[in-house]
C-alpha positions as CSV (number, residue, x, y, z in Angstrom):
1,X,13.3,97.9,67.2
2,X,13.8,95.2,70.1
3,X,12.7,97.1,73.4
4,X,16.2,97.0,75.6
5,X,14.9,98.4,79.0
6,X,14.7,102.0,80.0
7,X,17.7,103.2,80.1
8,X,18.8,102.3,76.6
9,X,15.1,103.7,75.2
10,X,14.9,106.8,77.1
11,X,18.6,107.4,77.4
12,X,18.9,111.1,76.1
13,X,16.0,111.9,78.9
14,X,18.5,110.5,81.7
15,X,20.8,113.0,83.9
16,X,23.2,109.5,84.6
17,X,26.6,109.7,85.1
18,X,29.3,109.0,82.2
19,X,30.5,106.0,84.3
20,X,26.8,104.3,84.4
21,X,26.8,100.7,83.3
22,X,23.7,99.7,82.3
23,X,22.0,96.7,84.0
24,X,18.3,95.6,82.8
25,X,15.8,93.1,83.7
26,X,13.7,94.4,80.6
27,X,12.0,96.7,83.3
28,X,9.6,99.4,81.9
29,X,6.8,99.7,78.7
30,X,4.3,98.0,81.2
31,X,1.1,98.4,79.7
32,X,-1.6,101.7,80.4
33,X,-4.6,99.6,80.3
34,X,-8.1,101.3,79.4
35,X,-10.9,100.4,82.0
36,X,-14.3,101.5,79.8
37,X,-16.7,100.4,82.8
38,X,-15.4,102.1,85.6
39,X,-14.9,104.7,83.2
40,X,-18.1,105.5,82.3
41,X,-19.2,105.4,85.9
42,X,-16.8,108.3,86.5
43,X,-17.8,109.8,82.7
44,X,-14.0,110.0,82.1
45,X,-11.8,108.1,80.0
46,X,-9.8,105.7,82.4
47,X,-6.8,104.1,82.2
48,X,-4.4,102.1,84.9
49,X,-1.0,102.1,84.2
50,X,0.0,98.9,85.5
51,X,2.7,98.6,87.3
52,X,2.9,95.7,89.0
53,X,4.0,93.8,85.4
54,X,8.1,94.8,86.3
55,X,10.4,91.9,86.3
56,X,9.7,91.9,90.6
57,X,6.5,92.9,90.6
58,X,6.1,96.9,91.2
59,X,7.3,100.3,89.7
60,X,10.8,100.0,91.8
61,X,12.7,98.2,89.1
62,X,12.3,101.9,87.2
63,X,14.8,103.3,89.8
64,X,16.5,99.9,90.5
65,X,18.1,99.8,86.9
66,X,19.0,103.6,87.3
67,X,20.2,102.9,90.6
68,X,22.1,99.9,90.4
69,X,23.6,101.0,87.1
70,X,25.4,103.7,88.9
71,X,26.5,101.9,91.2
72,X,28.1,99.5,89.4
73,X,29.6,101.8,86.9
74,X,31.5,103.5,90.3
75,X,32.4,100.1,91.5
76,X,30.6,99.6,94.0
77,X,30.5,96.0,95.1
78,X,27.6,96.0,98.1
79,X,24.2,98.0,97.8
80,X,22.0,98.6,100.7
81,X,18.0,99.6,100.9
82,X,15.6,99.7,104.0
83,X,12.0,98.6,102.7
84,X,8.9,97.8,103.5
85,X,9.3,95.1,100.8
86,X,9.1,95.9,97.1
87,X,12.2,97.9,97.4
88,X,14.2,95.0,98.8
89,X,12.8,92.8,96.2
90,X,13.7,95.0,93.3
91,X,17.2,95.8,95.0
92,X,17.6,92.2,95.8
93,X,16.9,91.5,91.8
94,X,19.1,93.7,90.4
95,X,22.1,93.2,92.0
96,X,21.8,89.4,92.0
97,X,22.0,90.8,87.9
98,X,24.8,92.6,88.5
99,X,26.6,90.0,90.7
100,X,26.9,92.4,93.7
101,X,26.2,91.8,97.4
102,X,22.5,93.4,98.6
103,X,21.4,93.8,102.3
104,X,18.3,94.6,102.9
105,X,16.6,96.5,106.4
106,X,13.5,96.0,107.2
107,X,11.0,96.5,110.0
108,X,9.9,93.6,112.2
109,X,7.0,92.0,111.3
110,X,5.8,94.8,109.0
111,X,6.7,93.4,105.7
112,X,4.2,91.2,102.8
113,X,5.7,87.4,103.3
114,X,5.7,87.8,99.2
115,X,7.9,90.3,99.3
116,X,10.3,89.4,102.1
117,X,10.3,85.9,99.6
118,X,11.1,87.8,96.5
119,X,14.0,89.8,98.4
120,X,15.1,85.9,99.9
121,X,15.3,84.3,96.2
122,X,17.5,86.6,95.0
123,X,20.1,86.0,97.3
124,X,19.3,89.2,99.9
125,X,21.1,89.1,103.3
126,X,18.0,90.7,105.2
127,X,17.8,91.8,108.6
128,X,14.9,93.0,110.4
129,X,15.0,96.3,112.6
130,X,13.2,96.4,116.3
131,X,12.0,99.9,115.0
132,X,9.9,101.4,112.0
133,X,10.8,101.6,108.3
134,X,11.6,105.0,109.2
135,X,14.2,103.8,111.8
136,X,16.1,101.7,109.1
137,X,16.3,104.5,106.4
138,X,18.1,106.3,109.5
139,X,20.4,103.4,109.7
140,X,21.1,102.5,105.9
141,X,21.4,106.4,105.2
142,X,24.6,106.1,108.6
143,X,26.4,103.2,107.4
144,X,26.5,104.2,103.5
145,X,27.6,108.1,104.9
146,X,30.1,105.8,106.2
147,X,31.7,103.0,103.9
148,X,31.9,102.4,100.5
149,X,28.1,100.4,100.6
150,X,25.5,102.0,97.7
151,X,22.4,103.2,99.2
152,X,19.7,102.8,96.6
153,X,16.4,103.6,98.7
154,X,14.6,106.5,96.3
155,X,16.6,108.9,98.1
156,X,19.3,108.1,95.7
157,X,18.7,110.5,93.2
158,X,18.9,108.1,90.1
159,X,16.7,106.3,91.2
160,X,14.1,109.7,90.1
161,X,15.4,109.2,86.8
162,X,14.4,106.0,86.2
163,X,11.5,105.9,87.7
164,X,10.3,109.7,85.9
165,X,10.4,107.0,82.5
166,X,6.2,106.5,83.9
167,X,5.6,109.4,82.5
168,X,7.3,109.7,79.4
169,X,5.6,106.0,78.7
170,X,2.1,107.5,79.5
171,X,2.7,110.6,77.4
172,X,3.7,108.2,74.6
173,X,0.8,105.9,74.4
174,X,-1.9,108.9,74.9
175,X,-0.3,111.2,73.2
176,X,0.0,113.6,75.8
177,X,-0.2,114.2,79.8
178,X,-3.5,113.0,81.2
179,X,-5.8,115.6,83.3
180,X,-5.5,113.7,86.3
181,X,-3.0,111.5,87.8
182,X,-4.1,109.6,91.3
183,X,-1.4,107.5,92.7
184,X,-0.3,106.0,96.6
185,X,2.3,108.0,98.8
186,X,4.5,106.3,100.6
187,X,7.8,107.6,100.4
188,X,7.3,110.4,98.6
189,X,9.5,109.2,95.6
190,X,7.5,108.3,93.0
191,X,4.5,111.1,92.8
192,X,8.4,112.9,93.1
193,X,9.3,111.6,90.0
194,X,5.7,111.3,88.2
195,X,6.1,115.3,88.3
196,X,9.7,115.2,87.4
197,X,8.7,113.1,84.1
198,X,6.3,115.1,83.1
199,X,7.9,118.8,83.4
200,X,10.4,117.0,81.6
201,X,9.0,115.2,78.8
202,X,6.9,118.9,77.8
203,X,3.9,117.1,76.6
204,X,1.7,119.0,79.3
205,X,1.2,118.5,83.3
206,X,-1.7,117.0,85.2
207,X,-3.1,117.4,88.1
208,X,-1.8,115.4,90.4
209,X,-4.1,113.2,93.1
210,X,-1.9,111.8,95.7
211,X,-3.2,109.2,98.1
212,X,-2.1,108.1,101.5
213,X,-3.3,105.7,104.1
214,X,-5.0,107.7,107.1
215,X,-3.4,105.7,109.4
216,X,0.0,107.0,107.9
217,X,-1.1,110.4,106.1
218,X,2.0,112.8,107.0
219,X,1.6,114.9,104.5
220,X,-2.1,115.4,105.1
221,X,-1.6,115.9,108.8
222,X,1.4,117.9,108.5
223,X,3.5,116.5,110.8
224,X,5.9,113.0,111.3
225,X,3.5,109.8,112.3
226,X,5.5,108.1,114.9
227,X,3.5,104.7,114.5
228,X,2.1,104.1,110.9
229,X,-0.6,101.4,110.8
230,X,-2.7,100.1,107.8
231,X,-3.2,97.1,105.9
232,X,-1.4,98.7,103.0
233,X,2.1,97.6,103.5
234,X,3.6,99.4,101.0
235,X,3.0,103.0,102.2
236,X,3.2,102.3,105.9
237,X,5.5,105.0,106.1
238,X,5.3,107.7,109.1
239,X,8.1,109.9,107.7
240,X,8.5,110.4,103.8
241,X,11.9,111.0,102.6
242,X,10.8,113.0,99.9
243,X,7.5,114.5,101.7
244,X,8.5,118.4,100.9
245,X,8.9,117.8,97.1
246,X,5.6,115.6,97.2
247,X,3.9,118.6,98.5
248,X,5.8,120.5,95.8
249,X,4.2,118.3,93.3
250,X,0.5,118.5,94.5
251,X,0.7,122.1,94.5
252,X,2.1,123.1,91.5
253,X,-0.2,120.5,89.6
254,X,-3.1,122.4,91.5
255,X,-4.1,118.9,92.6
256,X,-3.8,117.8,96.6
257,X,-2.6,115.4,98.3
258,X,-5.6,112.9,100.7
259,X,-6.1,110.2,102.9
260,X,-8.3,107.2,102.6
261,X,-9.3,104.5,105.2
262,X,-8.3,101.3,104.4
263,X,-11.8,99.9,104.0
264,X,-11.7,102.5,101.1
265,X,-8.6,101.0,100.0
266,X,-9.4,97.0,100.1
267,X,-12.8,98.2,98.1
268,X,-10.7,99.8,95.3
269,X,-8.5,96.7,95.4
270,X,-11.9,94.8,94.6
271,X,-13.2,97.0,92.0
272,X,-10.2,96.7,90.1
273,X,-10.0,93.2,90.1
274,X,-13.7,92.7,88.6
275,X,-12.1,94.5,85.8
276,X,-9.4,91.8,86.2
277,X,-6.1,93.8,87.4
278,X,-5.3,92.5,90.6
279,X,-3.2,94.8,92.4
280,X,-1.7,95.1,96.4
281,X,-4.0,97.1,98.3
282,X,-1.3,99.7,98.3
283,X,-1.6,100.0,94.6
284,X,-5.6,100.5,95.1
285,X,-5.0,103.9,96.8
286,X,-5.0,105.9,93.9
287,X,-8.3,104.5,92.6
288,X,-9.9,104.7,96.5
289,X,-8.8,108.7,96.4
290,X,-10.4,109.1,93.4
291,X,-13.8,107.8,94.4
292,X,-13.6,108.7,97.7
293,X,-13.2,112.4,95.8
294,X,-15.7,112.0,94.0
295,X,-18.4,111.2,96.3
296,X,-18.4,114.3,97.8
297,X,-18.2,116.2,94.5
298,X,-14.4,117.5,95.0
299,X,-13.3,115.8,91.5
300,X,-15.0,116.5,89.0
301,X,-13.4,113.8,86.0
302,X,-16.3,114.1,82.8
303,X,-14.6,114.7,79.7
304,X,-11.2,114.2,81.6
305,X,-8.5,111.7,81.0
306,X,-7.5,110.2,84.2
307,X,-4.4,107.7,85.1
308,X,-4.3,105.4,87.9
309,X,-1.0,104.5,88.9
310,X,-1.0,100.6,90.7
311,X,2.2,100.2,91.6
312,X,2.4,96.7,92.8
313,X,0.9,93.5,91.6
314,X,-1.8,91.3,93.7
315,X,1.1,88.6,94.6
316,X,3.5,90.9,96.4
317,X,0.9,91.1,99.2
318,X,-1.8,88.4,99.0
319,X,-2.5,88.1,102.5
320,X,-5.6,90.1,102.7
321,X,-7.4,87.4,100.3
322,X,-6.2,84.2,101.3
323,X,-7.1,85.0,104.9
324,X,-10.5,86.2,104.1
325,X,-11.2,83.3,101.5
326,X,-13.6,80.6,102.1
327,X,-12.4,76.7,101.8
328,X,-14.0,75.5,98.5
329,X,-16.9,73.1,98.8
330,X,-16.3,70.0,98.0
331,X,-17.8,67.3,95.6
332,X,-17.7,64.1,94.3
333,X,-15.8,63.3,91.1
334,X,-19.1,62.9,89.3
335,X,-20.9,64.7,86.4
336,X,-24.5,65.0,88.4
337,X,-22.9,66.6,91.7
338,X,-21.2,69.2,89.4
339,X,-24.8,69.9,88.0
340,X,-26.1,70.2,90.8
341,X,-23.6,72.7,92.4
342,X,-23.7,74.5,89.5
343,X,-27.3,74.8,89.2
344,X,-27.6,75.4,93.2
């Protein structure tokens, strides 16, 4: 059977309104990719769900098609997200697909430039805040309490459903829940629906590794982060709109929620690309929890199967490389300079 999107495959596992209209990009059955040497340095078997091969580019378009489909099925004609960019590139997408009108919040100068361009070529009106991501969800979540505009930030509670398909896809390739999950935190919604998926889907629970950036670890400080800094865009995020059911998640999975440093997370980011998935460095917090777990002998993963969510591909935020990359040297068109470079 020709795959459809999610909705249409895992339709009977949606709570979605009567009225929901489907709209699909093909989002969904991206692939849970075995990784046998970094693996076998864990003694586990290891797998990365890949996320970042959506139509935009991360695991939003899951909750974008539940989302949006709503939406339009209520008529809604505008939709509105604040983001710290993959949302407003998935929002963006979607609605172009349903021919609505998207605006887009985000904060000032805190956003990938691939992102921001991916929320810009799908016809976006975006406006930047002088304030936080935090600071625009306060203003999205006003002005849609307030008019008839669709809020589809993950606080929109289909977009849960669709993005709880992760699970149900993982379930169906290994044949049941993993032992571990490690996956970022940013805002809480998608270790929220990870959970949800999985309870759901009653083909057993892992525990559950959640990862956040220490300098925006909420949950693991246990209170609000006023100014969240790290080079991992995507979870720069000081107050999670779904931080009490994240906690909910860690605990009842009898896994825990961590923090890494970003030099723990740009190293993940490079050991997963020598295996040849290139991922944000967002997406590399999962893996950086896990070792950074490890190392002090507080995961113990022989025998285990263990998932690695990476939630955004390497182009959303490529920044971090192409500032740090070295001008290629430079030769002459000739067959004996290339030896020679080669053999140098």
């Amino acid at each position: 059977m020709t795959y459809q999107g999610l909705i249409q495959h895992y339709r009977q596992y949606l709570d979605l309104p009567a009225h929901t209209q489907a709209i699909s990009l093909l989002e969904g059955n991206t692939p849970l990719i075995p990784m046998p040497r970094l693996g076998r340095e864990f003694g586990c078997e290891l797998f990365v769900k890949f996320e970042g091969l959506n139509p935009t580019g991360s695991f939003k378009d899951r909750g974008m098609t539940t989302a949006i489909s709503e939406a339009v099925g209520r008529g809604a004609q505008t939709v509105i997200c604040a983001s710290t960019g993959n949302t407003a590139a998935s929002a963006a997408a979607y609605a172009a697909r349903a021919g609505l009108r998207s605006i887009v919040l985000i904060p000032e100068g805190k956003v990938a430039v691939g992102k921001l361009a991916g929320a810009i070529a799908y016809g976006a009106e975006v406006i930047q805040i002088q304030g936080s991501f935090d600071d625009a969800l306060s203003l999205v979540v006003e002005i849609t309490q307030k008019t008839p505009i669709a809020l589809v930030n993950s606080i929109n509670p289909y977009r849960i459903e669709g993005q709880k398909t992760s699970a149900f896809e993982i379930c169906d390739v290994l044949g049941s829940a993993p032992d571990w999950l490690c996956l970022p935190v940013g805002n809480a919604g998608n270790i929220t629906s990870y959970w949800a998926g999985f309870k759901q889907y009653q083909k057993g629970l892992p525990q559950v590794l959640g990862v956040q950036a220490a300098g925006a670890a909420p949950l693991v400080l246990g209170h609000p982060v006023e100014k969240p800094e790290t080079i991992a865009t995507a979870i720069r995020i000081g107050k999670p709109a779904r931080g009490e059911q994240a906690l909910e998640a860690a605990q009842q999975s009898g896994g825990r929620i961590i923090a890494v440093s970003d030099a723990e997370i740009l190293s993940a980011q490079k050991i997963l690309a020598s295996e040849g998935v290139w991922v944000e460095p967002a997406s590399a917090a999962g893996l950086a929890g896990l070792i950074a777990e490890s190392s002090v002998g507080k995961f113990e993963a022989k025998g285990k199967k263990v998932v690695v969510v990476c939630t955004g591909h390497g182009m959303k935020d490529p920044s971090i490389i192409t500032e740090s990359f070295t001008a290629p040297k430079v030769i002459p068109a000739e067959y004996q300079a290339l030896v020679e470079m080669v053999d140098a």
